[in-house]
C-alpha positions in Angstrom: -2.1 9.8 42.2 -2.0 13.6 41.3 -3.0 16.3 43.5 -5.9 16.8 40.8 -7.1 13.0 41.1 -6.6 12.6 45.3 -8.8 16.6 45.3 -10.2 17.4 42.6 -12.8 20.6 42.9 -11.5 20.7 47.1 -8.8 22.1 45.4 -10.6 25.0 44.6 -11.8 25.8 48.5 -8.6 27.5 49.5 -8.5 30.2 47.2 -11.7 30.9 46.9 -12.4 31.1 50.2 -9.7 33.3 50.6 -11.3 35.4 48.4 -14.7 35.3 49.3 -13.1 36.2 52.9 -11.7 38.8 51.9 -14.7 40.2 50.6 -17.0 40.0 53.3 -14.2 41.0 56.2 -11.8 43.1 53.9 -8.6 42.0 56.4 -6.7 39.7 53.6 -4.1 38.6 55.8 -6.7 36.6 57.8 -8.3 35.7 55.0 -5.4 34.4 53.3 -4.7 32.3 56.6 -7.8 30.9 56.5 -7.6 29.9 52.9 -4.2 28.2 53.7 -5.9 26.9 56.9 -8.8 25.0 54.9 -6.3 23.8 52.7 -4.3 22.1 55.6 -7.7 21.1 56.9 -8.8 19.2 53.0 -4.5 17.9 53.5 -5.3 16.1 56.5 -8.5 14.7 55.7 -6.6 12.9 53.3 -3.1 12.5 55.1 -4.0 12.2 58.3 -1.0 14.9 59.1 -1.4 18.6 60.2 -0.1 20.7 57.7 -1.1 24.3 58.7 2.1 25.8 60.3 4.4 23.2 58.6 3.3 24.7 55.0 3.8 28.3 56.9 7.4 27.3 58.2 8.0 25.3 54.7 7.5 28.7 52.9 9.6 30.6 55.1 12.7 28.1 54.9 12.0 25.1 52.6 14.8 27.2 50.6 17.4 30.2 50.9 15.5 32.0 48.4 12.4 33.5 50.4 15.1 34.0 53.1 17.2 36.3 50.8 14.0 38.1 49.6 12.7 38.8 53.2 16.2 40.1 54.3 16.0 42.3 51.0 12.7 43.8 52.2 14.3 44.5 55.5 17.0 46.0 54.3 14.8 47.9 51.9 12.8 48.9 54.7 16.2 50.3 56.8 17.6 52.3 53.8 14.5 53.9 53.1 14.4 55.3 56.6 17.8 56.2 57.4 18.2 58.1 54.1 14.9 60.1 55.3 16.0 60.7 58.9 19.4 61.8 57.6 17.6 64.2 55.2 18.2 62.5 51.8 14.7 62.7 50.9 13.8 66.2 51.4 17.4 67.7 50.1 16.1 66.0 47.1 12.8 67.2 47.4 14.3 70.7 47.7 16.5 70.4 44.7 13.6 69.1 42.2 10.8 71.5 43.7 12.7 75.3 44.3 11.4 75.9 40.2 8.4 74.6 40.2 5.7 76.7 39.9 2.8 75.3 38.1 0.6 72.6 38.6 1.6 71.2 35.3 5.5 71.3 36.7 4.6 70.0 40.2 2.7 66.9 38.0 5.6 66.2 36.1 8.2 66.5 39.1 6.1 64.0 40.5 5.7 61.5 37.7 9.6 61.5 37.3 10.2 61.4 40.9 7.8 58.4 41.2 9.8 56.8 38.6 13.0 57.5 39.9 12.4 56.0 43.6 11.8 52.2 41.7 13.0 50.2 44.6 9.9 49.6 46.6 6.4 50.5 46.4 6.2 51.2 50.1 9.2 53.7 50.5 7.8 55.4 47.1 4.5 56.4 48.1 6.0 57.3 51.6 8.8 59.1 50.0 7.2 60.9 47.1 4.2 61.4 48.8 5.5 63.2 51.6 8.2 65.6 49.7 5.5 66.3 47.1 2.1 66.9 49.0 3.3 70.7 50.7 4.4 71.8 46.7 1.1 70.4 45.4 -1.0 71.9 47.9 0.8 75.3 47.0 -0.3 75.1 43.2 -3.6 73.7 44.2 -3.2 69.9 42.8 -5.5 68.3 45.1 -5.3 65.3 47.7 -7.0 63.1 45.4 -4.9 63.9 42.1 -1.2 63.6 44.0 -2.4 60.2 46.1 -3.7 58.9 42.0 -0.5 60.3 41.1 1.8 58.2 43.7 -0.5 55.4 43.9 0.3 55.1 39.6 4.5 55.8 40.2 4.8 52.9 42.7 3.5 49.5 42.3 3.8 49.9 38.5 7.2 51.6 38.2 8.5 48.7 41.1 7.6 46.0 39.5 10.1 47.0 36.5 13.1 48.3 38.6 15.5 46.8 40.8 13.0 46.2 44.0 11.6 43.5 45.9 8.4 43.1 43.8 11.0 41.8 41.2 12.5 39.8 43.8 9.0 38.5 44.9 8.1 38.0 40.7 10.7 35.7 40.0 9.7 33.7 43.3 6.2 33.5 41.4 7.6 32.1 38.6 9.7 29.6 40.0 6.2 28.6 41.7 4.6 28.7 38.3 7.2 26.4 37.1 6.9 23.3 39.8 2.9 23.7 39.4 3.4 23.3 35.9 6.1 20.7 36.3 8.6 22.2 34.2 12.3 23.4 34.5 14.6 26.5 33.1 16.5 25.0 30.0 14.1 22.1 29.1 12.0 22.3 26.1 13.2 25.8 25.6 11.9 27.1 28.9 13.9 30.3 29.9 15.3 31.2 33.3 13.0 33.1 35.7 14.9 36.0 35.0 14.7 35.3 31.3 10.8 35.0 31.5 10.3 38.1 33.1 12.3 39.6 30.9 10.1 38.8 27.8 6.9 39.4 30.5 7.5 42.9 30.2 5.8 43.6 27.3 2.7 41.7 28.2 2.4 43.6 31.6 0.3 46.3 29.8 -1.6 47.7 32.5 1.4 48.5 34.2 3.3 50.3 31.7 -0.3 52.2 30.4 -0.9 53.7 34.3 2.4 55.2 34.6 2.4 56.4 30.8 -1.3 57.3 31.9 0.3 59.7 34.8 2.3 61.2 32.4 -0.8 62.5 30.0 -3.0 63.2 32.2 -0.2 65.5 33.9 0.7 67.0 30.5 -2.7 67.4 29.0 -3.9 69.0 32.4 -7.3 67.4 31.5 -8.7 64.9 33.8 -12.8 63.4 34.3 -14.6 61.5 36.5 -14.8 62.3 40.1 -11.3 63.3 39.8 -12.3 66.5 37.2 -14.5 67.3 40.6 -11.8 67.5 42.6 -9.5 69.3 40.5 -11.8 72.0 39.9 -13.2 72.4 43.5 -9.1 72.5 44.6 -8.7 75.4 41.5 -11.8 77.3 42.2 -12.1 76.9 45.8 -8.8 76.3 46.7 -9.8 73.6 49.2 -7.1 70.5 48.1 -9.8 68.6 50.1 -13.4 68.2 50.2 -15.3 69.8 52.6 -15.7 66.7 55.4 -12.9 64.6 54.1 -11.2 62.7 56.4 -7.2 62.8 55.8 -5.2 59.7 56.5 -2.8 60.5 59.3 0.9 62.2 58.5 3.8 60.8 57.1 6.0 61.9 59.5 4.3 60.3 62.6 5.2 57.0 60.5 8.7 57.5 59.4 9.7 59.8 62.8 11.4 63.7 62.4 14.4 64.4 60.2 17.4 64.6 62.0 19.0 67.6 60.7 18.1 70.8 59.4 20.3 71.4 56.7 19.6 68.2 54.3 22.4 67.7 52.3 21.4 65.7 48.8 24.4 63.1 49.1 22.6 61.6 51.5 20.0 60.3 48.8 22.6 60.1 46.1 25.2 58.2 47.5 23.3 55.3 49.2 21.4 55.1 46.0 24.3 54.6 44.0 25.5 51.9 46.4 22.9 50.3 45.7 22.5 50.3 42.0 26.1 49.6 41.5 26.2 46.7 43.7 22.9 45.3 42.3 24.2 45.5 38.6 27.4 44.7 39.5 26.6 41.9 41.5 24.1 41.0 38.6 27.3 41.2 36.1 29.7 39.0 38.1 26.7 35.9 39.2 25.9 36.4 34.8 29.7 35.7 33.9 30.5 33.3 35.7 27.4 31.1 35.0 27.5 31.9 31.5 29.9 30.2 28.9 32.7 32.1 27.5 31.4 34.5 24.7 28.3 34.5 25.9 25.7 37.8 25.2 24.3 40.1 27.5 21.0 38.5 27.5 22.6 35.5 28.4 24.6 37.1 30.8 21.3 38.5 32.4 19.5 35.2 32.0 21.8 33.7 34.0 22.6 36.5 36.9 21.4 35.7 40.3 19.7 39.1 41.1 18.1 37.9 44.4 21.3 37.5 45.3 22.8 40.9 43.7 19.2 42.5 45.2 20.6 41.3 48.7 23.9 42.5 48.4 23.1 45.6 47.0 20.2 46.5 49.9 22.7 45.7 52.8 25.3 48.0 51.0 22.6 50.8 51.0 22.0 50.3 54.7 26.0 50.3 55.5 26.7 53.0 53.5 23.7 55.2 55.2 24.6 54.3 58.8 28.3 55.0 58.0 27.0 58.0 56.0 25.1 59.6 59.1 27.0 58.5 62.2 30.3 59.7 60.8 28.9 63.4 59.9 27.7 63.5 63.3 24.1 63.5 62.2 23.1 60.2 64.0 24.7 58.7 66.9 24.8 55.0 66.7 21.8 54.9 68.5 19.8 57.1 67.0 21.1 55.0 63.5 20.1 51.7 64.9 17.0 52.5 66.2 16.5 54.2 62.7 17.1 50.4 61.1 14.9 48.9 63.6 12.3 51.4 62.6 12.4 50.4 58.8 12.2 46.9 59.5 9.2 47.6 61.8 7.4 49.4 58.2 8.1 46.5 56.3 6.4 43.8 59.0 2.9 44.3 57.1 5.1 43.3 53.4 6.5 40.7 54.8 3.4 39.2 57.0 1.8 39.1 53.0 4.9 37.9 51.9 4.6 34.4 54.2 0.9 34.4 53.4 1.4 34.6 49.7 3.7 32.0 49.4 2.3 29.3 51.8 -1.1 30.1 49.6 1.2 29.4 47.0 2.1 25.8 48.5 -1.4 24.9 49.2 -2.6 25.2 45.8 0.6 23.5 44.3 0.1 20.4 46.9 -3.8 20.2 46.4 -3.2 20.5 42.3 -5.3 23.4 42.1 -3.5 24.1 38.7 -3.7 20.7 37.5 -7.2 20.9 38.0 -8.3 24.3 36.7 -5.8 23.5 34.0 -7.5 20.5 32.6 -11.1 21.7 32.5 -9.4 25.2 31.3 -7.6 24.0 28.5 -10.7 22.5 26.4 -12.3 26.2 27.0 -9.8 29.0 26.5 -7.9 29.0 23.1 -4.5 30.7 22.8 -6.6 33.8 21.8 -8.4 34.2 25.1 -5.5 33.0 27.6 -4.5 36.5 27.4 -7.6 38.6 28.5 -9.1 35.7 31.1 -5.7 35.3 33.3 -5.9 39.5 33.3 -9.4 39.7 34.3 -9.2 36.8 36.8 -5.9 38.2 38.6 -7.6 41.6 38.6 -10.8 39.9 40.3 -8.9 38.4 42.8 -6.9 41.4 43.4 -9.8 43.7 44.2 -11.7 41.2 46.3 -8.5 40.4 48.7 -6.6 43.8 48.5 -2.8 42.3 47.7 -1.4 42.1 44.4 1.2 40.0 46.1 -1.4 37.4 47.6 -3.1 37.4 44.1 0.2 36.7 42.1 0.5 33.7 44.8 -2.7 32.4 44.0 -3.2 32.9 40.3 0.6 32.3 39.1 0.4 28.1 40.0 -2.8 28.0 38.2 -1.7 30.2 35.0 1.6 29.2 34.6 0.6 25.2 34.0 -2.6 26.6 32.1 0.0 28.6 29.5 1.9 25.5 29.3 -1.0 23.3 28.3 -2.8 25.6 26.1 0.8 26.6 24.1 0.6 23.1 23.3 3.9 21.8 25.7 6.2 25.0 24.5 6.9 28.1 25.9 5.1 30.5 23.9 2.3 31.7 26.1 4.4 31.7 29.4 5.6 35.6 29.1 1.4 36.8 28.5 0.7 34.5 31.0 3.2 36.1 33.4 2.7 39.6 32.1 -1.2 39.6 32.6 -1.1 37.5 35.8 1.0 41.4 36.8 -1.0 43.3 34.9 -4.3 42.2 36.8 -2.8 41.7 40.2 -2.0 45.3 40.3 -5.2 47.0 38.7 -7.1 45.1 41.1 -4.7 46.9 43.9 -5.4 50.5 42.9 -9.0 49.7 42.7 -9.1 48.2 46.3 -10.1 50.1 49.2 -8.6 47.3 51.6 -5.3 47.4 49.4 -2.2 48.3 51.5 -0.2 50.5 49.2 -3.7 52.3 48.3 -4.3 53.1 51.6 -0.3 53.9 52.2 -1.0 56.5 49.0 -3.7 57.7 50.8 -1.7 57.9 53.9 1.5 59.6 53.1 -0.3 62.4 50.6 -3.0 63.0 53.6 -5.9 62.0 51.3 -9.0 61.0 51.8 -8.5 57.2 51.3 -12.2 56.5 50.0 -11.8 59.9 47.9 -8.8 58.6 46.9 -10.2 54.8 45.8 -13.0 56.4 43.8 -11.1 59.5 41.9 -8.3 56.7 40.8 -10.9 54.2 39.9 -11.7 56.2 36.7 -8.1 56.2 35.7 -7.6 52.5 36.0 -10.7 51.1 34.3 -9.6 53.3 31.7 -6.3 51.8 31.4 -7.1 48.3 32.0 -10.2 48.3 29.1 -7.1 49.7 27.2 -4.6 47.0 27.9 -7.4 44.0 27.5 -8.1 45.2 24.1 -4.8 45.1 23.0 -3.7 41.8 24.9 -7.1 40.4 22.9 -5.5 41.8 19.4 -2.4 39.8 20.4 -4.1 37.0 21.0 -6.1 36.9 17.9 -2.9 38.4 15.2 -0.1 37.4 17.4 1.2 40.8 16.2 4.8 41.7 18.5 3.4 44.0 21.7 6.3 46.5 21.0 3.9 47.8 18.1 0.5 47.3 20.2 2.5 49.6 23.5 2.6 53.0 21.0 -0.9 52.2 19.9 -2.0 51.8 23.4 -0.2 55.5 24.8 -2.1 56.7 21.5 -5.7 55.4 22.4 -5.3 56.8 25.9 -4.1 60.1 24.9 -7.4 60.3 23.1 -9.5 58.7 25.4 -8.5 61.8 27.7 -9.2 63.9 26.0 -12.6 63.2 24.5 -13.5 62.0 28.4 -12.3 64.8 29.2 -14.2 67.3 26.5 -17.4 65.5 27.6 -17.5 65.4 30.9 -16.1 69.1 31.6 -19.0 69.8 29.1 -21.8 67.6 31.4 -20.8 69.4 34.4 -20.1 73.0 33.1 -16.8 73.3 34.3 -13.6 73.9 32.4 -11.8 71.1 31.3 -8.1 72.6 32.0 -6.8 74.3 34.5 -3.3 75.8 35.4 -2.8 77.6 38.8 0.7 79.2 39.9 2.4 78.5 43.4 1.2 80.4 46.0 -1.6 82.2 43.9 -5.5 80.3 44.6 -7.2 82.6 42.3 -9.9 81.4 40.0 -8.3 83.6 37.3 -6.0 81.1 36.6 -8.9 78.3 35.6 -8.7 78.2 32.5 
């Protein structure tokens, strides 16, 4: 018997009480334990065998794979901090920023710089946020605008570059595929790598909010709550509310800099250590698992990046240590205890990390997917796939706070739903991917119990319910955006390369008419431009 004949609707306990859980208490690691936990409990009804902390140990080392990816977020986690103890991050900060004298350059400094810093969502809002936030506050950009700012530059921009969330992605997919019981190479079906690839497209909600950064920052218009802030931080020149509550510093998170005179090739040479080894690494696993003549998208299909992603991490933690202990910067003591300290900022990742997938394993062994799948299958049509796994991943990822946990939970029961619905072929598996991302994410900004929301809030010194409700506007905007267009898809099948352009073109004008008519509501200007180190009203324009 299937897990969908020996469960049926039990199936469905887990995750939804995870959810609901998560709701009601707003901690969704417990709540994702608890899920798991009713699962085990439904399990051994059945089995008569406790499954709990076997499924938990199971996840952690039933293969090599989630190994590699939790060393990669620990060695993600020591980089980050060594190159900001050895001054990397603010020698960089100090190159970017000594020109920058508007808020419209501070905005874009920012924008690129949360680009730039793709390997992790965690080290870019700690990063970014804390080099950015005394420049903002200088040109009057307030709290709420720089945390919306980060908070749009990390998850989104990570979840493209070389990072752990791409890492953790392909994990998903390779879950995806034994719910669905499918393998790379049959039928057609593409590698993980190869499906993410052709995800991208499909991940609109994703690439809208950082393209969404970018116009807002360029258009200097904003609305909402947000248009509030902007012009009490211009006209005021009070970057926070009267009675907001900041989140606590950055730097009583990631400890003191150790040197006074930060020198940039302490940023630029780990970085490149990386990156080389990654692509490198990438290059060599591609060739020799490819057939002779292959192309690069064959190459790439066929590269072991978890693996290049764990070689490349540990060369940016041995190049940083050697880096700083050799100039004299860091003793080894103070280097070690430096590593120790970025693993310690990556615990809460990685306690999600062995939720998420052992969430992952109870749906799979109950047949959640199987089950969903066939009652899903005689109701969505190819045309709605799109718009329902986007609104149901976004759900979920509100409700419980982790994109990651919501990935975990939706991926098993979208990939084998994609499968069906598409008819046996692979057609639908890239929207199903890109929207199960798309959601997962949304629902993250819009979260008040979300980690890197309240990390944004954290590291920029916001208000972190300010924060939630200024970047709310922004999302919804983006995600109404991204369904439409993922619904045109559905319906004309039309390639996403020419729906993206329409998409950046829609939001540019949904700014600015939002924009026009809420500045006009309120009786405030819908622009403003203020120069560092000047708070005069003169300059709201």
């Amino acid at each position: 018997m299937t897990g969908a004949e020996t469960f049926g609707a039990l199936s469905l306990v887990p995750p939804l009480l995870a959810i609901v859980l998560a709701m009601v208490t707003r901690k969704p690691v417990l709540s994702l334990f608890l899920g798991i936990w009713s699962g085990a409990v439904i399990f051994t009804a059945n089995h008569g065998v406790p499954q709990t902390l076997s499924w938990l140990v199971d996840s952690i080392g039933a293969s090599t794979f989630n190994a590699k990816i939790m060393l990669i977020v620990l060695f993600l986690g020591a980089g980050v901090a060594l190159i900001w103890r050895l001054g990397g991050a603010n020698a960089l900060a100090n190159a970017v920023t000594s020109k920058l004298n508007t808020q419209r350059k501070v905005g874009v400094a920012t924008w690129i710089f949360g680009m730039i810093w793709f390997f992790d969502d965690y080290s870019n809002t700690a990063i970014v946020g804390t080099t950015m936030r005394e420049i903002s506050d200088e040109v009057n950009i307030s709290r709420e605008k720089l945390a919306y700012m980060i908070d749009s530059t990390a998850a989104p921009v990570a979840t493209f570059g070389i990072s752990s969330w791409v890492a953790y992605q392909l994990s998903m997919i390779q879950e995806g595929y034994e719910a669905a019981g499918i393998s790379a190479g049959s039928a057609g079906v593409p590698s993980a790598f190869g499906l993410f690839l052709q995800s991208i497209p499909f991940n609109m909600y994703c690439l809208f909010a950082v393209a969404m950064v970018g116009i807002i920052v360029f258009s200097r218009r904003d609305f909402g709550e947000m248009l509030d802030a902007e012009h009490r931080s211009a006209t005021e020149g009070k970057v926070l509310r009267d009675g907001a509550i900041p989140m606590q510093s950055a730097e009583d998170s990631l400890g003191e800099v150790l040197t006074d005179t930060p020198q940039l090739r302490y940023f630029v040479v780990p970085t490149l250590a990386l990156m080389v080894t990654v692509v490198g690494g990438g290059f060599y696993t591609g060739i020799n698992a490819s057939e002779a003549g292959a192309g690069p998208f064959e190459i790439a299909g066929n590269a072991a990046f978890v693996d290049a992603l764990l070689w490349g991490t540990f060369m940016m933690v041995a190049v940083a240590l050697t880096m700083g202990v050799a100039s004299g910067i860091a003793n080894l003591d103070e280097a070690m205890e430096t590593v120790i300290d970025g693993f310690g900022m990556m615990l809460t990742a990685l306690t999600i990390l062995v939720m998420a997938w052992t969430i992952g394993t109870v749906t799979t062994a109950l047949g959640t997917g199987i089950f969903v799948t066939n009652i899903a299958e005689n109701i969505v049509t190819p045309t709605l796939l799109p718009v329902v796994v986007l609104l149901a991943s976004a759900f979920i990822a509100f409700s419980t706070g982790t994109s990651w946990g919501t990935m975990a939970i939706v991926t098993p029961i979208a990939v084998p739903l994609a499968w069906s619905v598409g008819g046996g072929t692979p057609e639908l598996l890239p929207v199903a991917i890109g929207t199960v991302f798309s959601g997962a994410i949304f629902g993250d900004h819009c979260s008040p119990i979300s980690d890197t929301t309240i990390l944004s809030s954290t590291f920029t010194g916001s208000d972190h319910i300010d924060h939630v409700r200024t970047q709310m506007y922004y999302a919804t905007t983006v995600l109404v955006v991204a369904a439409t267009l993922l619904t045109v898809w559905g319906a004309t099948r039309i390639t996403p390369l020419v729906l993206l352009p329409i998409g950046v073109l829609t939001l540019v004008g949904l700014v600015y008419v939002l924009s026009e008519f809420d500045a006009n509501r309120k009786g405030v200007a819908a622009t403003r431009s203020v120069r560092a180190g000047s708070r005069s009203i003169s300059d709201d324009d």
